[in-house]
N, C-alpha and C positions, 0 to 999 in steps of 0.2 A: 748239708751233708748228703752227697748222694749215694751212698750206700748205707745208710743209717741205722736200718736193722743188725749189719752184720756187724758193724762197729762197735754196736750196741754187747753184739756176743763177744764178740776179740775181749773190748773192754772188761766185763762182769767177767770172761773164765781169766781175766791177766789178774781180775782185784783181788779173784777166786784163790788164785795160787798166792799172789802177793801175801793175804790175808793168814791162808793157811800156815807159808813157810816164815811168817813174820817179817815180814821185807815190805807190806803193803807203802809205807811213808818213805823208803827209797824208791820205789819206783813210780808213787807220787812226782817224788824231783826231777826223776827220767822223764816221766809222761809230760811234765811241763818245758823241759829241757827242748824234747824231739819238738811238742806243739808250738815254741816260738821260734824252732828251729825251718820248720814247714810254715810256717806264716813269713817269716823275713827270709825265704829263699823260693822263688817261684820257679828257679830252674830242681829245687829236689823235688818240689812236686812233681813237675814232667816228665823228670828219671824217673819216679817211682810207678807211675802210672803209665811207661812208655812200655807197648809189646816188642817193640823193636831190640831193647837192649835185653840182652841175658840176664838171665838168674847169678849168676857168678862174677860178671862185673855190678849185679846190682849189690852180691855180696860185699866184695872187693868195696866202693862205695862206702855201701854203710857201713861198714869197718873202720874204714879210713875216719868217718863224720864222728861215728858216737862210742867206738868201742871202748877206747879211754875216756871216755867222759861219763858212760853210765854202768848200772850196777852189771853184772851176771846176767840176771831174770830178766831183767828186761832187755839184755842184747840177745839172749836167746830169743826171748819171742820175738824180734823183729827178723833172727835167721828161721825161725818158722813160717812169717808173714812171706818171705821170700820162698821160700822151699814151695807152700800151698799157691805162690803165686798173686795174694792180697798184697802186697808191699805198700801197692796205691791205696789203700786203708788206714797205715801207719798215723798219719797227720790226725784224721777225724777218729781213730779211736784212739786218741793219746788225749784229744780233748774229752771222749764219753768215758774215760777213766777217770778225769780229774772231778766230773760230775760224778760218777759214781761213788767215789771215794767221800765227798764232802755231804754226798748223801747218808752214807755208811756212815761217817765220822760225827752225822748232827749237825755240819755246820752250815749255817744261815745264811744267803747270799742278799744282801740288801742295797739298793742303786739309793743315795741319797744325792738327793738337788740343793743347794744351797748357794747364797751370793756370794758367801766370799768362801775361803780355804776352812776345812773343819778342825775348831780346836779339842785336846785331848775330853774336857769338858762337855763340847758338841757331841761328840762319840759316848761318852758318858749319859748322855741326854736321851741318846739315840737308843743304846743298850735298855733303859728302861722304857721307855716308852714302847719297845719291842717285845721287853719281859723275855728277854735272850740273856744268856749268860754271855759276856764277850769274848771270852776264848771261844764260843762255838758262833760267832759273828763275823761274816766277811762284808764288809765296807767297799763298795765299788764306790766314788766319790765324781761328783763334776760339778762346776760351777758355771752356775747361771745367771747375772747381775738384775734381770730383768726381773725377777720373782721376789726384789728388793729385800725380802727378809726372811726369815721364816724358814721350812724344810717340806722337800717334798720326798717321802720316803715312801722303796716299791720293795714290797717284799712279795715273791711270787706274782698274782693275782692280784695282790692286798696294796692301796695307796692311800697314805695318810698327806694328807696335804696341808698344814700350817702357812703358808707361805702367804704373803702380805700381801702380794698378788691376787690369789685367792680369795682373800677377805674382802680386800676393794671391791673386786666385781660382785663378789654376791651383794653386798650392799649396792652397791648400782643397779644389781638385777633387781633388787628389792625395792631401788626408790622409782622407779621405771615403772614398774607394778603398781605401787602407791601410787602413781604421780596417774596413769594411766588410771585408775581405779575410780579414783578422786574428781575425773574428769567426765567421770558416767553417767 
């Protein structure tokens, strides 16, 4: 994000209002609508970020893109992003919304690794072991054959690593050591 700070303010005064006028969880939908909307088109990014095109076909534009698709609030703040000239901000703070909001909301964003596809069970597993409530639990999920069992779970900072993978090597670091020790 190369304006990060100020995305960061767009974000917190949009959650601000969202929050206030009770709207915050439609414009949730919005903010993720616009941000896959600016990831799978590389020509809106360079409209929004172009000094060359006006204010008014940038309006015209974003009209055209999201005006039936999203709520009020949040077509207005993107006719603000334009008026003040930010437009090129739109993408990266539609993403510092979606964190802000899941911050606000409590909920837990966790990357788990595992071999195969996770069952309802596994997420079951995963819930406790985390001592999170599951409705305040977001599951990013990927599969990796190599870690042959087990889970490797990253919450913030924080990684718990079960994975069979894991286990083997320390044991090999450990018989390496023995083996090495033994021969002193």
């Amino acid at each position: 994000m190369k304006h990060q700070r100020s995305s960061i303010r767009y974000a917190k005064a949009l959650l601000d209002l969202g929050l206030e006028k009770k709207k915050a969880d439609a414009v949730l939908k919005d903010m993720n609508l616009i941000s896959n909307t600016f990831q799978n088109s590389k020509d809106l990014k360079l409209l929004s970020a172009s000094p060359v095109v006006k204010a008014d076909k940038k309006h015209s534009i974003f009209t055209e893109i999201f005006k039936s698709k999203i709520s009020e609030l949040s077509f207005s703040f993107i006719e603000l992003l334009i008026s003040k000239k930010r437009i090129n901000l739109l993408g990266d703070v539609a993403v510092m919304y979606n964190k802000l909001y899941k911050n606000h909301a409590g909920i837990t964003r966790a990357h788990v690794t595992s071999a195969y596809a996770l069952s309802e069970s596994d997420v079951t597993k995963i819930t406790k072991v985390l001592n999170i409530d599951a409705s305040k639990l977001e599951i990013e999920h990927s599969v990796d054959q190599s870690i042959i069992g087990g889970f490797i779970i990253r919450v913030g900072d924080k990684q718990i690593d079960t994975s069979v993978k894991s286990k083997l090597l320390n044991i090999k670091t450990e018989f390496n050591s023995n083996l090495y020790e033994s021969q002193l």
